[in-house]
C-alpha positions as CSV (number, residue, x, y, z in Angstrom):
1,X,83.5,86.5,118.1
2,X,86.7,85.0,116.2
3,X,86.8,87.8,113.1
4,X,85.5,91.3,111.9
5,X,85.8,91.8,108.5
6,X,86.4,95.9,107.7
7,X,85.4,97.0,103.9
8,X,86.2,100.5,103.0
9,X,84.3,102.5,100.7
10,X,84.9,105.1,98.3
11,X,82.5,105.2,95.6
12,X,82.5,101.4,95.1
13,X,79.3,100.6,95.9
14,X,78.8,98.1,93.2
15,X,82.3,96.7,94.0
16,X,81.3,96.5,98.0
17,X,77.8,94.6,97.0
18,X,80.3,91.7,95.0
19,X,82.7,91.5,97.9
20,X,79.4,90.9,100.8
21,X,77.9,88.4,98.3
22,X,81.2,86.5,98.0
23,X,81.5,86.7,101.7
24,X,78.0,85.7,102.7
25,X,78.6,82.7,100.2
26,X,81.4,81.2,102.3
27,X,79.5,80.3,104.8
28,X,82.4,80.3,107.1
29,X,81.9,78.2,110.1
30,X,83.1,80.7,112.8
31,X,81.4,83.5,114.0
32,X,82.0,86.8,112.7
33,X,80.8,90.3,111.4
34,X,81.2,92.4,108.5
35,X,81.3,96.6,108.9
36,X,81.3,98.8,106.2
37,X,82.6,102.4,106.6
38,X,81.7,104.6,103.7
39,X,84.5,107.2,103.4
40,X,81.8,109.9,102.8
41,X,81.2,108.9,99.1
42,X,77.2,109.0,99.6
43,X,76.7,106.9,97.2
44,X,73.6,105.3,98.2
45,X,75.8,102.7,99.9
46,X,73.3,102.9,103.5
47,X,70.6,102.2,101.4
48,X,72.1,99.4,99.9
49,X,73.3,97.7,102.3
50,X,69.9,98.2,104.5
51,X,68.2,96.5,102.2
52,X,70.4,94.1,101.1
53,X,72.6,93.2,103.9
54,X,70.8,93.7,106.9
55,X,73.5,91.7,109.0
56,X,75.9,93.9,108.2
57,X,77.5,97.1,110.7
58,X,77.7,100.5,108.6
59,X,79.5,103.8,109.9
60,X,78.9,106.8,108.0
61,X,82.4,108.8,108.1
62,X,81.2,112.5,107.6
63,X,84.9,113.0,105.5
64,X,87.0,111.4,103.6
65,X,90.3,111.2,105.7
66,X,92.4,108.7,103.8
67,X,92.4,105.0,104.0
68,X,94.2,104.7,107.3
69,X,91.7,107.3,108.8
70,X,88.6,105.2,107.5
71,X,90.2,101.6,108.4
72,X,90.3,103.1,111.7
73,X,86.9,103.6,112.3
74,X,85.9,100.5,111.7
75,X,89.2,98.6,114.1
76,X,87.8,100.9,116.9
77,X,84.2,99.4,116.0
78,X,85.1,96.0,115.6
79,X,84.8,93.2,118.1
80,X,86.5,90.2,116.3
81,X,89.6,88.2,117.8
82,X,91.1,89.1,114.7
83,X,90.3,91.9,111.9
84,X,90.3,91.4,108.5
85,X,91.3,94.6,106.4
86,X,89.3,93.6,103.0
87,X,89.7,96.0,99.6
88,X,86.2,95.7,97.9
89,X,88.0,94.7,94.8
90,X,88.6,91.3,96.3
91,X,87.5,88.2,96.2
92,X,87.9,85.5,98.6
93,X,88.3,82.0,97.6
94,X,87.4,78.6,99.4
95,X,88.8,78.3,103.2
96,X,91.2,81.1,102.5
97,X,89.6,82.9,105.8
98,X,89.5,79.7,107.9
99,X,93.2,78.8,106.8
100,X,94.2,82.3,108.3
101,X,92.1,82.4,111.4
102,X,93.6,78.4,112.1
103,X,97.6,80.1,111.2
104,X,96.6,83.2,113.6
105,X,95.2,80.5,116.2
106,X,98.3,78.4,116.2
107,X,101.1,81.0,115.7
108,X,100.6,83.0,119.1
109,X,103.6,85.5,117.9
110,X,102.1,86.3,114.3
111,X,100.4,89.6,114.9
112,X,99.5,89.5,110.8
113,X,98.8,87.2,108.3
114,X,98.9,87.9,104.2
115,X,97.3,85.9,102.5
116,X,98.3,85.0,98.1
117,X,96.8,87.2,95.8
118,X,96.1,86.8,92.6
119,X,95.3,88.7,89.2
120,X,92.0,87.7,87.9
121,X,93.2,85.0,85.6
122,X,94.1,83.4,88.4
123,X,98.2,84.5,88.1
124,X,100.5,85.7,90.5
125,X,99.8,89.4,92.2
126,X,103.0,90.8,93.2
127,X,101.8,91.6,97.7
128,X,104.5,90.7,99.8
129,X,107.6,92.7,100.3
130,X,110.5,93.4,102.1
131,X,111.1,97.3,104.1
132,X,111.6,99.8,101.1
133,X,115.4,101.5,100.8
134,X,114.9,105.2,100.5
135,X,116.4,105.0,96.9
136,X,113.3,102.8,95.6
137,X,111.0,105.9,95.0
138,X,108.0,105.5,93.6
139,X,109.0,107.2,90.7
140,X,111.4,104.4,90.1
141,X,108.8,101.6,90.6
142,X,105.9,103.2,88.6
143,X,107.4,104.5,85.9
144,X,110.3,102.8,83.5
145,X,112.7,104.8,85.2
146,X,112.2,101.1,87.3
147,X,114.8,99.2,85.1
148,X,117.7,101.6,86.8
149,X,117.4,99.7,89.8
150,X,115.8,96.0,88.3
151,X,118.6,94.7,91.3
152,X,117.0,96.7,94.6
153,X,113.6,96.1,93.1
154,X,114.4,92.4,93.1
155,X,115.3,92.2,96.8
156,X,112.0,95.1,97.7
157,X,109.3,92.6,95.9
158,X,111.2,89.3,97.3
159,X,111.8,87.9,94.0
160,X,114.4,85.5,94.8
161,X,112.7,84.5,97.8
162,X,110.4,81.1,96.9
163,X,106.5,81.7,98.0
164,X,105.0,78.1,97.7
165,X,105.2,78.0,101.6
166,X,104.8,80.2,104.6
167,X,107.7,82.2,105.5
168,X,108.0,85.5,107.7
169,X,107.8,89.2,104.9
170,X,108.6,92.7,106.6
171,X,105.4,93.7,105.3
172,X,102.3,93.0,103.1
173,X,100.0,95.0,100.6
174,X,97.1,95.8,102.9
175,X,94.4,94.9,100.3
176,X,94.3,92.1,102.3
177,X,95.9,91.5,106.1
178,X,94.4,89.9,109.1
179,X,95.7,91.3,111.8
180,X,95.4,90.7,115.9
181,X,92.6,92.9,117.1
182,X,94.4,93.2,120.7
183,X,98.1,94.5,118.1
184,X,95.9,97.0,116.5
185,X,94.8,98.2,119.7
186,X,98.6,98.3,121.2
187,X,99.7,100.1,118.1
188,X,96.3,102.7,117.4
189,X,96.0,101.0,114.4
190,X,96.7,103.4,111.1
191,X,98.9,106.1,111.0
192,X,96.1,108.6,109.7
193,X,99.1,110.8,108.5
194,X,99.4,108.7,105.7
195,X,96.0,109.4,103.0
196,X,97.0,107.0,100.2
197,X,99.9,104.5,99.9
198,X,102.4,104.0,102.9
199,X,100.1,103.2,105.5
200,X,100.5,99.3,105.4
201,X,104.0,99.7,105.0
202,X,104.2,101.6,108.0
203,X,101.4,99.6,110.2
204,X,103.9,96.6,109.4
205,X,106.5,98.3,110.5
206,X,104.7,98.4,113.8
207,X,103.4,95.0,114.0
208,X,106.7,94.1,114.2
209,X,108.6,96.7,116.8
210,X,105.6,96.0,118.8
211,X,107.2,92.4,118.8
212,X,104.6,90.5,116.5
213,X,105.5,88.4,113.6
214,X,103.9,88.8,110.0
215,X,103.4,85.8,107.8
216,X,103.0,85.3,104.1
217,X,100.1,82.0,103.6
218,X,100.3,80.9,100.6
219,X,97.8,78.5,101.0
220,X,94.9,81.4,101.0
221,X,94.1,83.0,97.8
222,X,92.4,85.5,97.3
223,X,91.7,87.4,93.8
224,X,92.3,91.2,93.4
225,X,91.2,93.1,90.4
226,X,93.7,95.5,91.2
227,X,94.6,97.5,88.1
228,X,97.0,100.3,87.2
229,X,98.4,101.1,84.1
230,X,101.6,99.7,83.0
231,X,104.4,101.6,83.0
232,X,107.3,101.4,80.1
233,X,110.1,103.5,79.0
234,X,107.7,105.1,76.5
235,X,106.2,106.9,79.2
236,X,107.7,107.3,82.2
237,X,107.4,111.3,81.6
238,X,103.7,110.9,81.3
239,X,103.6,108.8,84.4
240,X,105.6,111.7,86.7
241,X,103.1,113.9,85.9
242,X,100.0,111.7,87.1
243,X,98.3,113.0,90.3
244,X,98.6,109.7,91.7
245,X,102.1,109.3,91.1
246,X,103.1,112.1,93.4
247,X,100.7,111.6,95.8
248,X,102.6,108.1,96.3
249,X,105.7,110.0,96.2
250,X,104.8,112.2,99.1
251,X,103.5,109.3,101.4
252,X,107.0,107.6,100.5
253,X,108.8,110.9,101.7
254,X,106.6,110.9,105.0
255,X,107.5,107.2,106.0
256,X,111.1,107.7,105.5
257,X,111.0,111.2,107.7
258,X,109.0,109.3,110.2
259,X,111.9,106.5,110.6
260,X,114.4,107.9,109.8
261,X,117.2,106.8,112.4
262,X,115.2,104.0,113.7
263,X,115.6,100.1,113.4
């Protein structure tokens, strides 16, 4: 089997039902699989999928351990050549897939692939990155505390860096990443310590110590209604105070305690 395709769900069941329609319709012309882990939302997302999607592999996760911990379960399910780590909030576009299965195929030292993303009006999504400096909090980059350091923010989203070809990023949002199966097997795939936020930074991190390139491909777009609200200088107070916000923060604090010292 060339790919398995992991969706993880949290109370996205309508979400999850768009992204296995828009999957099913590619009709892509390798074989593959598609497995569902439900990160205990019981939603009626079994159900659903029973009746709806009979092809597809569900695991029931009996907590909700973060998105590393739930990612997880479906890597040490998955039989692909390569896995594809798939937010539900995406959508795939025309032989985005088979572009990055041929790239993985012909580049034996990419461990992980990223593919374009885009905003639902069909603009640039900011995804590919280089390895955060401690100094970039998340305070900094969520709030408009940001326009401090516009400079370090600059280099950290790659914004001098063209990205109308592919080119080699330290690490990519994992809304989207297709990754080796036999790397995420060398590496134990997420680093469960991380619940929310972090945990593609790090598993990047890892790709690469473990001696695996990662690749930015242009060429495959995919759509992400990702949305979070704006920050601005009116409210950066507001923002500090948001749950999310610090939960960020605290992830940020973890990865930097975790490599600290270390190349």
């Amino acid at each position: 089997m060339k790919l398995s395709i992991i969706v993880l769900n949290y109370q996205t069941k309508n979400l999850v039902k768009q992204c296995l329609k828009n999957i099913v319709n590619l009709n892509l012309p390798f074989k593959y699989e598609i497995i569902v882990v439900d990160n205990d939302s019981r939603d009626g997302i079994e159900k659903m999928i029973d009746e709806e999607f009979p092809d597809v592999r569900f695991i029931q996760s009996d907590k909700n351990n973060g998105m590393g911990a739930g990612n997880n379960l479906g890597i040490k399910a998955a039989w692909g050549e390569y896995v594809l780590i798939l937010n539900p909030d995406v959508v795939v576009l025309e032989n985005s897939l088979e572009k990055m299965v041929e790239f993985l195929d012909g580049h034996s030292q990419t461990g992980t692939v990223a593919p374009k993303l885009l905003n639902p009006n069909r603009t640039y999504q900011q995804s590919r990155y280089q390895f955060p400096d401690f100094f970039l909090l998340p305070a900094f980059i969520r709030t408009g505390l940001k326009k401090i350091s516009q400079g370090k923010l600059d280099e950290y989203f790659m914004n001098n860096v063209p990205g109308d070809s592919a080119h080699k990023i330290d690490w990519a949002r994992g809304s989207a990443l297709m990754v080796r199966r036999y790397v995420l097997e060398q590496i134990n795939g997420f680093d469960q310590n991380f619940f929310m936020y972090m945990e593609d930074t790090d598993l990047c991190r890892r790709v690469w110590r473990l001696g695996f390139e990662i690749w930015y491909l242009p060429e495959a777009q995919l759509i992400h209604y990702y949305a979070r609200e704006s920050a601005d200088s009116g409210q950066w107070l507001k923002d500090l105070t948001k749950k999310i916000t610090w939960i960020h923060i605290f992830s940020w604090l973890k990865y930097f305690w975790k490599w600290r010292g270390k190349e």
